[in-house]
C-alpha positions, 0 to 999 in steps of 0.5 A, spaced: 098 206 706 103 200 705 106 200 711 099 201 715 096 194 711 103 190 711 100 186 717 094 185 713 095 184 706 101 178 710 095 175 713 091 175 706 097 174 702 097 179 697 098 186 698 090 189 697 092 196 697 095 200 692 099 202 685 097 195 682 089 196 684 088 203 679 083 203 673 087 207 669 081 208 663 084 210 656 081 213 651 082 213 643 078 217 639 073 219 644 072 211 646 075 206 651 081 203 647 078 197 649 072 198 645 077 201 639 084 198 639 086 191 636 089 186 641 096 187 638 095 195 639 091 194 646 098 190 647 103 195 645 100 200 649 100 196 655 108 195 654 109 202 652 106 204 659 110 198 663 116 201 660 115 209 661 114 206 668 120 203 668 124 209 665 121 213 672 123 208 676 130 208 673 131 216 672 127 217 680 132 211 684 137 208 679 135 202 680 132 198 674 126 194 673 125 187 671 121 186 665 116 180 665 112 178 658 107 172 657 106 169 649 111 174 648 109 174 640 102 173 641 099 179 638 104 182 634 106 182 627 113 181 625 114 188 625 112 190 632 115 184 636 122 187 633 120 194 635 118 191 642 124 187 642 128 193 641 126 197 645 126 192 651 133 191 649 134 198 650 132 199 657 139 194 659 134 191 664 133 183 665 127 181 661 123 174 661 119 173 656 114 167 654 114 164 647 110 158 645 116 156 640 123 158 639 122 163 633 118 167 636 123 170 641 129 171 636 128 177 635 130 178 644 135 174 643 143 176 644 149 175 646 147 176 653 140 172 653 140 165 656 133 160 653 129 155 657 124 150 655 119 148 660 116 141 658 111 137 663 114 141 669 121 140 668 125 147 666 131 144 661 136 150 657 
């Protein structure tokens, strides 16, 4: 289906068709997680499926995946940001993570890591 639409979805800009256009409806409870779940939960399970699906593609091709998080802190406690933290760490995959300030991202930081800070459009390290 991809490669059918390849010339369309090049004209549109955008690829209409596929694996990012499911509705995946998750229930907790007996009830959609949207209508039970915290955000801080709605917000680990969204990160615990992108990391199964990592963890797929890895095990299927070899290859792995590259981890994008936005207000990375937003959400999470102390606790549960350095659970993801680790977890992230643990995939050996490249990951960039957002962060409002500094502090909220210490707990993905290592020897490894490299910070950046975007101010009024220029990106400085």
């Amino acid at each position: 289906m991809l490669e059918r639409n390849f010339e369309r979805d090049r004209q549109l800009t955008y690829t209409a068709h596929g694996p990012h256009k499911a509705d995946l409806r998750i229930r907790a409870d007996g009830a959609p997680v949207e209508d039970t779940l915290s955000r801080g939960q709605l917000k680990l399970l969204m990160c615990a499926l992108r990391l199964a699906q990592g963890e797929f593609l890895t095990r299927e091709s070899g290859r792995r995946c590259l981890y994008l998080i936005d207000d990375f802190a937003s959400e999470l406690d102390d606790e549960r940001r350095g659970l993801l933290a680790s977890r992230l760490k643990a995939t050996q995959s490249q990951v960039f993570v957002s962060a409002i300030s500094a502090e909220h991202v210490i707990d993905m930081s290592d020897e490894n890591s490299k910070m950046f800070t975007v101010e009024k459009g220029k990106i400085t390290d």
